[in-house]
C-alpha positions as CSV (number, residue, x, y, z in Angstrom):
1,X,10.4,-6.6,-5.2
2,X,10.0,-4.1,-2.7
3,X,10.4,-0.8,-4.8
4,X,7.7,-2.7,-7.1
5,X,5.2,-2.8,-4.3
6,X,6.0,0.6,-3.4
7,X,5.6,1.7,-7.1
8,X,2.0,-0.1,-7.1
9,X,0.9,1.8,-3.8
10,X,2.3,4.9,-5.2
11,X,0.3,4.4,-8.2
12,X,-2.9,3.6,-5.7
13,X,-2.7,6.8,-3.7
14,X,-2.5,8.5,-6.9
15,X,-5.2,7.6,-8.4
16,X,-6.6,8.0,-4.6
17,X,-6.0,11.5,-4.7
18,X,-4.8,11.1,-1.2
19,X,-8.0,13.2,-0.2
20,X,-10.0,10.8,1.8
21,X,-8.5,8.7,4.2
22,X,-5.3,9.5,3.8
23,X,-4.1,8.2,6.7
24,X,-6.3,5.3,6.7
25,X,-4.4,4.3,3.6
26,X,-1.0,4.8,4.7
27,X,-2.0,2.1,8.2
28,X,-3.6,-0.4,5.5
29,X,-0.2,0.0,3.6
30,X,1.9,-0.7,6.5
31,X,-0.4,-3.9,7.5
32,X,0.1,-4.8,3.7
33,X,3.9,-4.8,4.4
34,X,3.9,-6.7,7.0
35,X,1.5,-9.2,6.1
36,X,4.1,-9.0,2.9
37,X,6.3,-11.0,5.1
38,X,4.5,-13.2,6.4
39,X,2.4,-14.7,4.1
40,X,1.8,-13.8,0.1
41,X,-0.9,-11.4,-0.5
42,X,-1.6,-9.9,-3.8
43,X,-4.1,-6.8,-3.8
């Protein structure tokens, strides 16, 4: 479950470029986990 979510954000900071808001990414990824547990959120 959890090396699928990281494969999908993977995928989206590829496709990112990891250029622009780099970091801005990485803090919406780590909300994303943590919402992960607490309720069911598919982006």
């Amino acid at each position: 479950m959890e090396s699928l979510f990281n494969k999908r954000l993977l995928e989206a900071q590829k496709q990112l470029g990891l250029t622009k808001g780099s970091s801005q990414e990485l803090i919406k990824s780590i909300k994303a986990k943590s919402e992960r547990f607490t309720k069911p959120t598919v982006h």
